[in-house]
C-alpha positions as CSV (number, residue, x, y, z in Angstrom):
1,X,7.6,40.8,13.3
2,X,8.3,39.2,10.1
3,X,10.8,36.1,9.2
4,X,12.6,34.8,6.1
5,X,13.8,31.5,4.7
6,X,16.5,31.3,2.0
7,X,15.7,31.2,-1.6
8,X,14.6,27.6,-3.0
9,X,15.4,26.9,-6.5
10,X,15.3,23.0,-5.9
11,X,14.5,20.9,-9.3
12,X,17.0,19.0,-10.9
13,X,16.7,15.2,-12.7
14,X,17.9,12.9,-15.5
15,X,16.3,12.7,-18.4
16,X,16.4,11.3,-21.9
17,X,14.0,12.0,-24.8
18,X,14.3,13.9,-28.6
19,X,14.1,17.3,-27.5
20,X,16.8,19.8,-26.9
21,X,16.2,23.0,-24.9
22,X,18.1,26.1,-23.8
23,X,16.9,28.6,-21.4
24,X,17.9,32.0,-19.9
25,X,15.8,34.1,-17.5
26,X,16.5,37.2,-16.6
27,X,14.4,39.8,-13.5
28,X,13.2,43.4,-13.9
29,X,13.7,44.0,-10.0
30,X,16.3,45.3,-8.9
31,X,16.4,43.6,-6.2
32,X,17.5,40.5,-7.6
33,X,20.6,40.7,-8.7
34,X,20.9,37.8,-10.7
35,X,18.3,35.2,-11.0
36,X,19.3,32.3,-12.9
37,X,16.7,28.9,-13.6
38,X,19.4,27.2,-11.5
39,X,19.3,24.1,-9.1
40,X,21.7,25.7,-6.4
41,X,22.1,29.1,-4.9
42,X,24.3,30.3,-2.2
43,X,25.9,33.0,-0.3
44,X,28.5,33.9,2.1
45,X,27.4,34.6,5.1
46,X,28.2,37.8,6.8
47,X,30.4,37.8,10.2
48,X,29.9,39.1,13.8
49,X,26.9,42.2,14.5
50,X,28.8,45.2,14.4
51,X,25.7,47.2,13.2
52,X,22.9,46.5,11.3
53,X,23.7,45.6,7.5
54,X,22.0,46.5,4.3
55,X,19.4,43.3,3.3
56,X,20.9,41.9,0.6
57,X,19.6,39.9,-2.3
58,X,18.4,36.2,-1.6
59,X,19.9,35.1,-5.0
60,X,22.5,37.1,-5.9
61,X,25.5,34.5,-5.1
62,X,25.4,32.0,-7.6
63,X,23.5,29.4,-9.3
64,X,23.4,26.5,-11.9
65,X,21.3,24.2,-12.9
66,X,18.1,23.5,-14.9
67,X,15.1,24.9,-13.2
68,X,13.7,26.6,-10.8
69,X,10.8,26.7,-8.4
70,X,10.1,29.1,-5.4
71,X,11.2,31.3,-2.7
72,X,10.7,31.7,0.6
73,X,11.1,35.5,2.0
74,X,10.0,38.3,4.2
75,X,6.3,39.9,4.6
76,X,7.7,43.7,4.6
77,X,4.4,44.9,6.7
78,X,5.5,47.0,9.6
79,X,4.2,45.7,12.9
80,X,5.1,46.0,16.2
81,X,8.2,44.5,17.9
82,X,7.7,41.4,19.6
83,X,7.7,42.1,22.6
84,X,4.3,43.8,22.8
85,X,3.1,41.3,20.8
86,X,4.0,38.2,22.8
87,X,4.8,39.1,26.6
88,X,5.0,36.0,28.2
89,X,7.0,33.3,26.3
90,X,10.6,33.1,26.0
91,X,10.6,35.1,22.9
92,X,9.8,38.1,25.1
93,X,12.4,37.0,27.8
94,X,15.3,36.5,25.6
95,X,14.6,39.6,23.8
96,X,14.8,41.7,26.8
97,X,17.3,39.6,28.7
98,X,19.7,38.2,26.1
99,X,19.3,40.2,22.8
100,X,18.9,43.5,24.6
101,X,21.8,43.1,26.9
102,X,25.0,45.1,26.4
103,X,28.1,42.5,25.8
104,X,30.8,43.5,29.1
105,X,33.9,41.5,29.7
106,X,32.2,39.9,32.7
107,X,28.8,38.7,30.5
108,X,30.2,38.9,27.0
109,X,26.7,38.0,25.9
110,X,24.2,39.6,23.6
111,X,23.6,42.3,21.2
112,X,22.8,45.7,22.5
113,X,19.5,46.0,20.4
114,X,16.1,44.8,20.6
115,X,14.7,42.2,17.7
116,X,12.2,44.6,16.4
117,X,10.7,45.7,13.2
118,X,13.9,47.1,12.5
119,X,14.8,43.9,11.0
120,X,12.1,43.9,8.3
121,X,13.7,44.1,4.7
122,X,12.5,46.9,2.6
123,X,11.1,44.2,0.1
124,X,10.4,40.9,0.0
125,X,13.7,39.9,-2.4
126,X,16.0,41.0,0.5
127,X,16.9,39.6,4.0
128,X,19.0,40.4,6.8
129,X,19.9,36.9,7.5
130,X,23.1,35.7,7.6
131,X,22.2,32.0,8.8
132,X,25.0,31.9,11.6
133,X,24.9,33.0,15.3
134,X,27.9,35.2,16.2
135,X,27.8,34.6,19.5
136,X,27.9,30.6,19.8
137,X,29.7,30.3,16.4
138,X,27.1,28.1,15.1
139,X,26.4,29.3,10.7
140,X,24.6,26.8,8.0
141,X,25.2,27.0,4.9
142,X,22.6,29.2,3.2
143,X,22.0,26.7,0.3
144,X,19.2,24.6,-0.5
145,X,19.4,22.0,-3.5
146,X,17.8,18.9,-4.8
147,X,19.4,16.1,-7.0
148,X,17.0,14.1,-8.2
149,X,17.4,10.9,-10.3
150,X,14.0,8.7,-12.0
151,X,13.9,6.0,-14.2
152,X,10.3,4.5,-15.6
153,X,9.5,1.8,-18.2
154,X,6.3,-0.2,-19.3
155,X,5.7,-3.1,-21.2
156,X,2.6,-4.3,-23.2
157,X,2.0,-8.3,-24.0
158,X,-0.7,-8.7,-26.5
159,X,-2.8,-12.0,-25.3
160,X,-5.7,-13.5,-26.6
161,X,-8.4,-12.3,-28.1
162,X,-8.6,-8.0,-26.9
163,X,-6.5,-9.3,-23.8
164,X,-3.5,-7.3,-23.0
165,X,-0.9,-7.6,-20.0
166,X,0.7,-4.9,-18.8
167,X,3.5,-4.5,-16.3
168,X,4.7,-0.5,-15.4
169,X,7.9,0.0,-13.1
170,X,9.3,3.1,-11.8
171,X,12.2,4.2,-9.3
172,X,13.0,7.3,-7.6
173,X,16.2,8.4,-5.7
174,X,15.8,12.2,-4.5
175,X,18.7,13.9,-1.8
176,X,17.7,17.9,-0.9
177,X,18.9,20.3,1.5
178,X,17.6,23.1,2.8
179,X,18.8,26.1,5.3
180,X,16.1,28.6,6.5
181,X,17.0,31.4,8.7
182,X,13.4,32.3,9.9
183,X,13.9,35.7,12.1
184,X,15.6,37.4,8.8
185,X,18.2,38.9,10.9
186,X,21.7,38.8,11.9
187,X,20.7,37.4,15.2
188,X,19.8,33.7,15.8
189,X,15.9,33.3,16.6
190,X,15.6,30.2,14.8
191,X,18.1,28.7,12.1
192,X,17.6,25.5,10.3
193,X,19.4,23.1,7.6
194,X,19.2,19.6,7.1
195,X,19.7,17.1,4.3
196,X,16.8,14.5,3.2
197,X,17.1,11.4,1.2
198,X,14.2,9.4,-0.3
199,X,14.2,6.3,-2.7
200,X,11.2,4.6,-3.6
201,X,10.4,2.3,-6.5
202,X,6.7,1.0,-7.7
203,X,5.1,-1.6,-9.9
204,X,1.5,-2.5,-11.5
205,X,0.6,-5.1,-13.0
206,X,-2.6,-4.9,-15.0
207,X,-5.0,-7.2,-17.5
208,X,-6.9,-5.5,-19.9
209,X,-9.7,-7.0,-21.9
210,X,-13.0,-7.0,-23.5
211,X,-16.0,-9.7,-23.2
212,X,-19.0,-9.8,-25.0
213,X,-18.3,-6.8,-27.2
214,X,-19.8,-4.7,-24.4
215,X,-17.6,-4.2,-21.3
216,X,-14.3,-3.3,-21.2
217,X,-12.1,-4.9,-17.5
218,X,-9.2,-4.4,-15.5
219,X,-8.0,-5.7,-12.9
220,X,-4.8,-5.0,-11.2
221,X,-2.3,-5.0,-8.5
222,X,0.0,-1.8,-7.5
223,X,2.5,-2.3,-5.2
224,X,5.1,0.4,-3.6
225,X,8.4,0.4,-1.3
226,X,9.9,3.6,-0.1
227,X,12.6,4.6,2.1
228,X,13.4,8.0,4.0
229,X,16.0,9.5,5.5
230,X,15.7,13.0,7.5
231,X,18.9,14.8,9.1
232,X,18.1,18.1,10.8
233,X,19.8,20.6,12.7
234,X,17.6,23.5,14.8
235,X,18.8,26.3,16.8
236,X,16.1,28.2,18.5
237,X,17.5,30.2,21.8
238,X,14.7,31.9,22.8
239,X,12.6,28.8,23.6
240,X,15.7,27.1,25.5
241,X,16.1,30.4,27.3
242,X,13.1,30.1,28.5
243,X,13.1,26.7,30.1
244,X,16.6,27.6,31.7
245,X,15.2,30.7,33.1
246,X,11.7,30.0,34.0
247,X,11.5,26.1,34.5
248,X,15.4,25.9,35.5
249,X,15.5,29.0,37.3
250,X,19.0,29.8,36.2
251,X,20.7,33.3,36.1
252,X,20.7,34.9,33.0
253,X,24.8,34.7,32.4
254,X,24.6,30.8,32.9
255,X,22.1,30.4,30.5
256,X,23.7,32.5,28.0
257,X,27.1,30.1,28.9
258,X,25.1,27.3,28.0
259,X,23.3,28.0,24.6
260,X,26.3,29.7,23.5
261,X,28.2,26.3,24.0
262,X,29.1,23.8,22.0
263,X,26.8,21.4,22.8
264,X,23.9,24.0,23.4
265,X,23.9,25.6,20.4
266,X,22.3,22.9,18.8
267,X,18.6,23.1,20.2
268,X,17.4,19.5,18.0
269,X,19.8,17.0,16.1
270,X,16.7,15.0,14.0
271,X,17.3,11.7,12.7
272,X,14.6,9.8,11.3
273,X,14.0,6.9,9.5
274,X,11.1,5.8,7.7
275,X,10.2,3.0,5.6
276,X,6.8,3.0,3.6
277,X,5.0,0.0,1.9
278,X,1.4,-0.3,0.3
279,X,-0.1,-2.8,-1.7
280,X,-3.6,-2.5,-3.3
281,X,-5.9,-4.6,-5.9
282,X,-8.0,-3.2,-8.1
283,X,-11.0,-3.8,-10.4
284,X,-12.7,-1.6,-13.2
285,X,-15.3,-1.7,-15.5
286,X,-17.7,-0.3,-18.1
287,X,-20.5,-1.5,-19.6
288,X,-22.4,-0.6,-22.3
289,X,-26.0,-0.5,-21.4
290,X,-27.0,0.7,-24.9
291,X,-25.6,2.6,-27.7
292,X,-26.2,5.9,-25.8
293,X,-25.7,5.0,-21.9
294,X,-22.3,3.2,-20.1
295,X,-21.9,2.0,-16.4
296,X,-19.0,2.3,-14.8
297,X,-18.5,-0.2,-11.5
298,X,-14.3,-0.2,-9.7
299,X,-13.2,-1.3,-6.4
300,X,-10.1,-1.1,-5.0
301,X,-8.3,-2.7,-1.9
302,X,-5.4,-1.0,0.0
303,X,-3.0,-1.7,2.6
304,X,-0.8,0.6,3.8
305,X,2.3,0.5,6.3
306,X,4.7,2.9,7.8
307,X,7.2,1.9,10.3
308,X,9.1,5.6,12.0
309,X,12.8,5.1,14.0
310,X,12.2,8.9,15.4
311,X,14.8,10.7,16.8
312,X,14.2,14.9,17.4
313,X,15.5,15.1,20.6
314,X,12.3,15.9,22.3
315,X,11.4,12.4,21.5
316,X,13.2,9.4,20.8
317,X,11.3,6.2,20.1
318,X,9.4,4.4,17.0
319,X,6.0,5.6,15.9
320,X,3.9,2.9,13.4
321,X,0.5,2.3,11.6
322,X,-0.8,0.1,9.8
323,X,-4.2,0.4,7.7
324,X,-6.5,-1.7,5.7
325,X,-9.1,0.0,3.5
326,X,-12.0,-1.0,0.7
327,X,-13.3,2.0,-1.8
328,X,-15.3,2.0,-4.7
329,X,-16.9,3.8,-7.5
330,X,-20.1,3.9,-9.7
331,X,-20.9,5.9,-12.7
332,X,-23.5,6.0,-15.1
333,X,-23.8,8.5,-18.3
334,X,-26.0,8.8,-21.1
335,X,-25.7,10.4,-24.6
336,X,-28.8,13.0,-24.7
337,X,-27.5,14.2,-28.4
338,X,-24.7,12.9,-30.6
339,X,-22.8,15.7,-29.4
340,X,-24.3,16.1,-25.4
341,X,-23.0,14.0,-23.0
342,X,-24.9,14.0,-19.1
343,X,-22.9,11.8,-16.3
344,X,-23.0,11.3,-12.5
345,X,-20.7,8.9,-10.4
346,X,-19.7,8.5,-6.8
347,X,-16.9,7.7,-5.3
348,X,-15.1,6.9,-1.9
349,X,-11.1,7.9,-1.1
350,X,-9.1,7.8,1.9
351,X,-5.5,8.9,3.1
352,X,-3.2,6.7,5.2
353,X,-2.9,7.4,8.6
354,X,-0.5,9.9,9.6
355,X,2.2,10.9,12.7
356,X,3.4,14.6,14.2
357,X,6.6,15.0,11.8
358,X,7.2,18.0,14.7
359,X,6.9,16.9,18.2
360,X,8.3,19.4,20.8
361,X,7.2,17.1,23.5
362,X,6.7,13.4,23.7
363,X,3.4,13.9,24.1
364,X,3.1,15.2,20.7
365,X,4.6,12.8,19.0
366,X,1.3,10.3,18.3
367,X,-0.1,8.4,14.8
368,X,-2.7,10.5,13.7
369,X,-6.0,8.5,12.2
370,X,-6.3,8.8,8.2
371,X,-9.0,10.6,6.2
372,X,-12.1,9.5,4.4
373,X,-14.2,11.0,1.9
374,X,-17.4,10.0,-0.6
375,X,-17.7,12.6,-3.4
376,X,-20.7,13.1,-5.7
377,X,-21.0,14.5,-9.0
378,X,-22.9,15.4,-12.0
379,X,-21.9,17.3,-15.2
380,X,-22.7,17.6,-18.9
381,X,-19.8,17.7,-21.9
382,X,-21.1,19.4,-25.1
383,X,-19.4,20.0,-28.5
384,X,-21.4,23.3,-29.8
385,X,-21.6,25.0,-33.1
386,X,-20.2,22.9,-35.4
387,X,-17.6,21.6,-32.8
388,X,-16.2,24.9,-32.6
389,X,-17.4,25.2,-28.7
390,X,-16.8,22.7,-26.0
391,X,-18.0,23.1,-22.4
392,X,-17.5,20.6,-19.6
393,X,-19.5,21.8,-16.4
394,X,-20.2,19.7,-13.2
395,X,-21.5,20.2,-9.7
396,X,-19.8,18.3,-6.7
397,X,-20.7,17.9,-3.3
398,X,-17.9,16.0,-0.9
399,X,-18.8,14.1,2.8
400,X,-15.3,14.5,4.4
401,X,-16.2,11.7,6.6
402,X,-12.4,12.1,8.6
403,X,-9.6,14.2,7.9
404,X,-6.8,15.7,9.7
405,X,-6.6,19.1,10.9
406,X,-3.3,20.6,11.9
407,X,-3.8,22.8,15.9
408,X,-1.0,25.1,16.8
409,X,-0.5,26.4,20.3
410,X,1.5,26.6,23.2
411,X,2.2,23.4,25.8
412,X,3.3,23.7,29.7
413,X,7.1,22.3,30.3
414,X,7.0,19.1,32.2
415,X,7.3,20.2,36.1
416,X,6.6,24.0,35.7
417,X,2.9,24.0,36.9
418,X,1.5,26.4,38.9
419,X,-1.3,28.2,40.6
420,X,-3.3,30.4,38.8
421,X,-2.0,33.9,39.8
422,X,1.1,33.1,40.2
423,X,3.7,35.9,39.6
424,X,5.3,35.4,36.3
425,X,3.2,32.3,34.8
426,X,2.2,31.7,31.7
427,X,-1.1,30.3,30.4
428,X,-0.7,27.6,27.6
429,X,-3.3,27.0,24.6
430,X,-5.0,23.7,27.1
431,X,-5.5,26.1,30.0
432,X,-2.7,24.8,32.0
433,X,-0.7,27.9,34.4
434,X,3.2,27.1,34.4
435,X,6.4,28.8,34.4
436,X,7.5,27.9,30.9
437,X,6.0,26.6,27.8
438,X,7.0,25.4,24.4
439,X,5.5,24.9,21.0
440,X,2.8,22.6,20.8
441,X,2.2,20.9,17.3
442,X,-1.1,19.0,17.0
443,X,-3.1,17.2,14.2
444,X,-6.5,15.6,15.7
445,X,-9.1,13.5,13.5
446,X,-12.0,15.4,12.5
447,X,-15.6,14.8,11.0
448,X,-18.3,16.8,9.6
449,X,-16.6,18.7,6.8
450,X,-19.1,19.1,4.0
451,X,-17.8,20.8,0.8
452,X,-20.3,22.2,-2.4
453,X,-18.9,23.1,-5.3
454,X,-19.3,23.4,-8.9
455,X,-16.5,23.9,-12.3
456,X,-17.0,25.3,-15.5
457,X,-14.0,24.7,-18.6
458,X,-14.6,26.4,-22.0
459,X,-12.8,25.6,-25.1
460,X,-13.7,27.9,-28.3
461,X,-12.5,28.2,-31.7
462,X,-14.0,31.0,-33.3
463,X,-11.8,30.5,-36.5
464,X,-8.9,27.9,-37.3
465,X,-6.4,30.5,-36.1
466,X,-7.6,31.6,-32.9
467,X,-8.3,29.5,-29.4
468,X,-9.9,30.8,-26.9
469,X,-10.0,28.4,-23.3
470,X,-11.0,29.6,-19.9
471,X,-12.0,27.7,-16.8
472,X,-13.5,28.6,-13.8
473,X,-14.3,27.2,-10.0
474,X,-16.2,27.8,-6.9
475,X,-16.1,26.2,-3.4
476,X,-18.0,26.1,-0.5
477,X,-16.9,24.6,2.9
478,X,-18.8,23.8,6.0
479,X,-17.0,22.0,9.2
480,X,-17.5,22.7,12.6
481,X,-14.2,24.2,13.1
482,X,-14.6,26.7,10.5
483,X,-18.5,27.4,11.2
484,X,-18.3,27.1,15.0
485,X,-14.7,27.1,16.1
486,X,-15.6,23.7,17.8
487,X,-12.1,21.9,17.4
488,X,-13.2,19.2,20.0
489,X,-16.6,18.3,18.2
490,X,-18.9,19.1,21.3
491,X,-21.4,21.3,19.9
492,X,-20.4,24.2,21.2
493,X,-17.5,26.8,20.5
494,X,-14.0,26.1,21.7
495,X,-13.3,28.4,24.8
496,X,-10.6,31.5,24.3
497,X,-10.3,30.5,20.8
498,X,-10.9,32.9,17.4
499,X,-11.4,31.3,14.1
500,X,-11.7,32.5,10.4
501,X,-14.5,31.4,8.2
502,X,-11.9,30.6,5.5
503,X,-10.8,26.5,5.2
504,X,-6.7,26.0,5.0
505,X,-5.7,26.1,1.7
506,X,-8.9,25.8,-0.5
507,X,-9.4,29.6,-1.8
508,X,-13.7,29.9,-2.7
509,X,-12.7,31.0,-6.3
510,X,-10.2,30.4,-8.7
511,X,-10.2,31.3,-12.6
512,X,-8.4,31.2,-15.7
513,X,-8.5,32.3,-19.5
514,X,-6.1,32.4,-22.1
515,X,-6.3,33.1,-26.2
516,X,-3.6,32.7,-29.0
517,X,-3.3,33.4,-32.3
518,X,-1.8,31.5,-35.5
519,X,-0.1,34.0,-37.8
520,X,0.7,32.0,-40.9
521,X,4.4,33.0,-42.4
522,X,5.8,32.6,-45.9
523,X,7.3,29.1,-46.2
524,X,4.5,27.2,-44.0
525,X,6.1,28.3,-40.6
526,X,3.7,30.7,-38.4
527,X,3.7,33.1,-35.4
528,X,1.7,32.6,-32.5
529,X,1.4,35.1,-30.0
530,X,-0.7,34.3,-26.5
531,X,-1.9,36.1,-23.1
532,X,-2.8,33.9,-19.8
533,X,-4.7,35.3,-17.2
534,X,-4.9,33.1,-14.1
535,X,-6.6,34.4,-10.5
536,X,-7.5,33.1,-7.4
537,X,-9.6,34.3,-4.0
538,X,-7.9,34.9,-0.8
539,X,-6.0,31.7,1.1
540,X,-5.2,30.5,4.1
541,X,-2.8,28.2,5.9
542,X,-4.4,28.3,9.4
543,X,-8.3,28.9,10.5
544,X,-7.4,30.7,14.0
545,X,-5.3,33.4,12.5
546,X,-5.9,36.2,10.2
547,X,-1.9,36.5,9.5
548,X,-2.3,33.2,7.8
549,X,-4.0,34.9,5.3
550,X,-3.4,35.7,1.6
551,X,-5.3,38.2,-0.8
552,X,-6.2,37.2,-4.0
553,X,-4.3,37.8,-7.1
554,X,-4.2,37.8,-11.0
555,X,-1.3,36.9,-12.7
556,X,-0.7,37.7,-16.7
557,X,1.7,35.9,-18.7
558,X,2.4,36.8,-22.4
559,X,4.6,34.5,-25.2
560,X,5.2,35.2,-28.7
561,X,6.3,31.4,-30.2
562,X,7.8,30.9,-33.9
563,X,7.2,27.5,-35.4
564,X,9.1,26.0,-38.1
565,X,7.1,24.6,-41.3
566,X,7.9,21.0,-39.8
567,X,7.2,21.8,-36.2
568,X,10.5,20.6,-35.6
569,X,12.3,24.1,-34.5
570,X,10.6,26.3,-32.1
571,X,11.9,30.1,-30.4
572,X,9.6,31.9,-27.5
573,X,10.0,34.6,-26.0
574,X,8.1,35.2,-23.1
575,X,6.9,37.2,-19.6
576,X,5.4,35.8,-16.6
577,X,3.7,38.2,-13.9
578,X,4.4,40.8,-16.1
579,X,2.4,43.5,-14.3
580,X,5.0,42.9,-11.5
581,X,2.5,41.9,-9.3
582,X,3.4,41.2,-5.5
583,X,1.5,38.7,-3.6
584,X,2.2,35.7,-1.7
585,X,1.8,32.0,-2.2
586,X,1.0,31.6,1.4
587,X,1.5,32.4,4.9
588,X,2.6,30.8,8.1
589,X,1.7,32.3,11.3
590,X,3.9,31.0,14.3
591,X,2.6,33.2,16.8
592,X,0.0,30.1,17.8
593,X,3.1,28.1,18.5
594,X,4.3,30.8,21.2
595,X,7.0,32.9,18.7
596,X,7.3,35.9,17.3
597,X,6.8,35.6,13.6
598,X,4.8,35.1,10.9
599,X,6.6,33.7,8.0
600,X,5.5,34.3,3.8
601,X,6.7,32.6,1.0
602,X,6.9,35.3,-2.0
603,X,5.4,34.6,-5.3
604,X,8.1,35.5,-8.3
605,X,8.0,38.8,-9.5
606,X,8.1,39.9,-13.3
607,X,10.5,37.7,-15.1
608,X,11.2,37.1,-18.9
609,X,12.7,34.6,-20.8
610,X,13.8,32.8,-24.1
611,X,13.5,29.2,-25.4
612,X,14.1,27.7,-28.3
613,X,14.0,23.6,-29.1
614,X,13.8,20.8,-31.7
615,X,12.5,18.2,-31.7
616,X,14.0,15.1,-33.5
C-alpha cells in the first residue's frame, strides 16, 4: 500500500534589494488544477465515508505567496493490501477488526471496507485524503506554510597596514506548519499537523591581513544561539489498537470506545524545546612558497551544545550533549603552466552529536555520538585554447571515521513477552517474541565507511555567443553495512536482515550540461535561448529495503531570455521538466517500522512560466 502527505509549497521571506520581479506558473496536467508559486495551499476537507470519493487534486484549493518548493504524494504502484503484506502487527489487526467491521447500533464502529490498494490515486497529483477521522471527529487542517523573516549585515574597518576587521551578523525567525495525512485515504491510519518555530542569530568576527608580502591570515571567532520550538499532534489507531488488544487484552468494542474518544484520538501531543549554542575559533593561512607554488595551513576549534525539554508522550524528560572538537586542513598547489594549475589538500570535519527526534519508547530516546571524517583530494584547473576551455577535475577519497546511520524496525511493548510459539505472538526486529510491538526508531554510531570518488566541470566557449558548461560525478561507497549487512560491526552479517548495496542518499552518478546562445538585436539588446539537462543514478533513503528506492532520471529545462541594451530589463519565458517526466525525489519505506506503507515524495511535473525584472 501506498501513502500521501499534503502538498508543500513552504518559502516565504523579507527581502530588500533593486530588483523587481513578477511571476506566474501555470501546469500542463490535468491533474493540477491550479498550481500557483504560492506560500499556502489548502483544502476543505471532505465529511463522513459514505463511499469511496474521487482523489482529488493536492493543490487545487487555493494559494498565495512567492514561491514554491515540493510535494509530497502517492506511489500509484499496485500492490497488495496490507494485510498480506504485514500479518502480525496492529496494522493487520485493526484492518480486519476495526476498519473491516460493519458499523451496528450496538458497535457503531468502523467502515465496512478493507484499507487496500483500492485507496491508491490513479496518479501521483491526486489523494484520497481528507486529513480528518470520521469516526472520532478528529480533522487537521490540510495546510502547510512557512513565514520566514532574515535580516544580515557586515561591516569592514580598514586597519593598518593590509589589516582589515571584520564583524558579520545575521538573524533568523522561521514559524511552519505542516499536516500529512500518510494512508491517502478517507480513513485515519496516520494523520499529522504541527507548527514549528525556530529563531537563531550568529556573529563572526574576523582579522584579515598580510605579512611579509607573502602570506595572507585570518583568524576568527564564530559564535551561534538558536532556539526551537516543536508542537505536534499524531493520530495513528492501528498501533494503539494493537497494544489495547494484544498487550491490554481488551474487546474490540472497548478499544474502538477508547481511540474514538476524546482523549484517545490523539495518539502523541509533542512539545519540545531546544536551545542550540556553538562557538568556534579559527585560523587560516597561505603562503607563498614561490611565484608558482602556495601552502595552505587552517585550524579550527568548536564547541557545541544542545540542551532538549522533550515531551512525545512516549517519553518525557531532557536529552543533552555537549562536544568539543579540533580540525584542520593542509593544502599545497603548484603552477605547472601559466594557465595549469595541480593541487592536493586534506582535511578533517565533524558533525555535532545528535538525539532520536522520534522515540516510540523511552528506550529510544538516547544522544546519538557525532560524525567524523578526513577527506583527500587532488585535481588540476586548466584554461585551454586561448582561454576558451576551462576544466576543473579532481579525485577524492573520504575516511568516514563515525557517522550516524538511521535503523528502522519493530520493538516488543513493555510487559508483552512471551514464549517462542506462543499463539498469536509477534517477533520484533531484536528477536524478542511478544504480544504487541511498536515502531522502533534507531540511529547507532558507525565506522568504516570508505568513499572514492572523482568530478569533472567543463566550461567552453566556442565563440563569444555561445557557452557550453557541463559537469559530471561518480561515487563509490564501501561500509560494512552496505558491503556485509553487519549493522553491529562484528564481522559477520547481521542475522534475518537484507541489505541493498546502494548507500542512503548518495546516487553513484550524477550529470549535468547546458548551452545558450547570444542572439544580438537591433538597438544593442539580444536574445538568448538555453536547454539544461540534469540526471542522476538511482537513490535511496534506506539500505534494508528495495521500496526505498528511486530510478534515475533526466530532467530538461528550456528558457528563451530578452535582455535590454542596458541589462537593466529582462522577460523569460520558460519550461522545466518539459518532457513531463515522472519520477520521484525519494522514498520512505515504513514497513521496517511495523506499518503498512511506503510513502514517495513526487518530483514536479512539466510546468512553464514567465518572468520579467529590472534592475535599478
Amino acid at each position: 500500500m501506498t501513502s500521501s502527505s499534503p502538498t508543500t509549497c513552504l518559502r516565504a521571506s523579507r527581502a530588500y534589494r533593486g530588483t523587481a520581479t513578477a511571476i506566474r506558473t501555470w501546469s500542463t496536467s490535468p491533474a493540477l488544477i491550479r498550481r500557483w508559486p504560492g506560500l499556502f495551499r489548502s483544502a476543505t476537507p471532505a465529511g463522513p465515508i459514505t463511499a469511496l470519493p474521487a482523489p482529488r487534486a493536492e493543490s487545487a484549493s487555493r494559494a498565495c505567496g512567492a514561491s514554491c518548493a515540493g510535494s509530497w504524494a502517492t506511489i500509484s504502484r499496485p500492490t497488495s493490501p496490507p494485510s498480506t503484506r504485514i500479518p502480525t502487527t496492529g496494522y493487520a489487526l485493526w484492518n480486519a477488526e476495526y476498519a473491516q467491521h460493519v458499523p451496528t447500533p450496538g458497535a457503531p464502529y468502523g467502515f465496512g471496507i478493507p484499507y487496500d490498494n483500492r485507496f491508491i490515486p490513479p496518479n501521483s497529483y491526486t489523494t484520497y485524503a481528507t486529513y480528518n477521522d470520521p469516526n472520532s471527529g478528529l480533522a487537521f487542517k490540510p495546510q502547510s506554510g512557512l513565514d520566514k523573516t532574515a535580516y544580515s549585515g557586515s561591516f569592514d574597518w580598514k586597519l593598518a597596514g593590509k589589516t582589515t576587521l571584520t564583524a558579520i551578523f545575521a538573524y533568523t525567525d522561521m514559524r511552519g506548519q505542516l499536516a500529512s495525512d500518510a494512508d491517502a485515504s478517507p480513513m485515519n491510519l496516520q494523520v499529522t499537523a504541527g507548527e514549528q518555530d525556530y529563531y537563531w542569530a550568529t556573529e563572526e568576527l574576523r582579522l584579515t591581513g598580510r605579512a611579509f608580502d607573502r602570506a595572507d591570515w585570518t583568524f576568527g571567532g564564530f559564535f551561534y544561539q538558536g532556539n526551537a520550538q516543536n508542537h505536534q499532534t499524531v493520530s495513528f489507531p492501528p498501533i494503539i489498537w494493537g497494544v489495547l488488544r494484544n498487550a491490554v487484552g481488551l474487546p474490540p468494542d472497548v478499544a474502538a470506545a477508547i481511540i474514538n474518544s476524546e482523549q484517545g484520538k490523539y495518539s502523541v501531543n509533542t512539545s519540545n524545546l531546544a536551545d542550540n549554542g556553538a562557538q568556534a575559533g579559527y585560523a587560516h593561512a597561505v603562503f607563498a612558497l614561490g611565484p608558482k607554488s602556495h601552502l595552505t595551513l587552517g585550524a579550527r576549534y568548536s564547541h557545541d551544545k544542545k540542551d532538549v525539554n522533550f515531551d512525545n508522550s512516549f517519553f518525557i524528560g531532557p536529552i543533552n550533549s555537549d562536544e568539543h572538537h579540533f580540525d584542520w586542513t593542509a593544502g599545497l598547489d603548484y603552477k605547472i603552466a601559466d594557465n595549469v594549475l595541480i593541487y592536493g589538500s586534506a582535511s578533517t570535519g565533524y558533525r555535532p552529536p545528535a538525539y532520536n527526534p522520534r522515540p516510540f519508547t523511552a528506550t529510544q530516546a538516547v544522544v546519538v555520538g557525532g560524525e567524523e571524517m578526513t577527506s583527500y583530494e587532488l585535481g588540476v584547473k586548466a584554461d585551454l585554447f586561448n582561454r576558451t576551455l576551462r576544466t576543473n577535475a579532481a579525485v577524492f577519497y573520504s575516511d568516514y571515521n563515525k557517522r550516524i546511520v538511521p535503523i528502522g524496525g519493530t520493538e516488543c511493548i513493555a510487559g508483552t513477552l512471551v514464549p517462542p510459539n506462543t499463539p498469536g505472538a509477534i517477533q520484533d526486529s531484536n528477536g524478542q517474541t511478544c504480544l504487541a510491538v511498536t515502531s522502533l526508531t534507531s540511529y547507532q554510531q558507525l565506522k568504516g565507511a570508505k568513499i572514492k570518488g572523482a568530478e569533472l566541470e567543463v566550461s567552453w566557449r566556442p565563440v563569444a555567443e555561445l557557452a557550453i558548461d557541463g559537469s559530471f560525478g561518480y561515487t563509490k561507497w564501501n561500509s560494512p553495512e552496505i558491503d556485509n549487512c553487519d549493522f553491529n560491526q562484528d564481522g559477520k552479517p547481521d542475522p534475518g536482515v537484507t541489505c541493498f548495496n546502494e548507500p542512503v542518499y548518495v546516487p553513484k552518478y550524477n550529470w549535468n550540461v547546458s548551452a545558450a546562445y547570444d542572439i544580438a538585436l537591433p538597438g544593442g539588446a539580444k536574445l538568448t535561448p538555453r536547454a539544461d539537462l540534469y540526471g542522476q543514478s538511482e537513490i535511496c533513503s534506506s539500505v534494508i529495503s528495495q521500496l526505498s528506492c528511486t530510478d534515475g532520471y533526466q530532467l530538461l529545462n528550456l528558457r528563451l531570455q530578452w535582455t535590454g541594451a542596458q541589462g537593466r530589463w529582462t522577460a523569460a519565458l520558460g519550461g522545466t521538466n518539459v518532457s513531463n517526466k515522472e519520477y520521484f525525489l525519494n522514498k520512505f519505506d515504513l514497513t521496517p517500522f511495523g506499518q503498512n506503507t511506503v510513502e514517495g515524495q513526487p518530483g514536479r511535473p512539466r510546468e512553464w512560466y514567465l518572468t520579467m525584472s529590472h534592475r535599478f
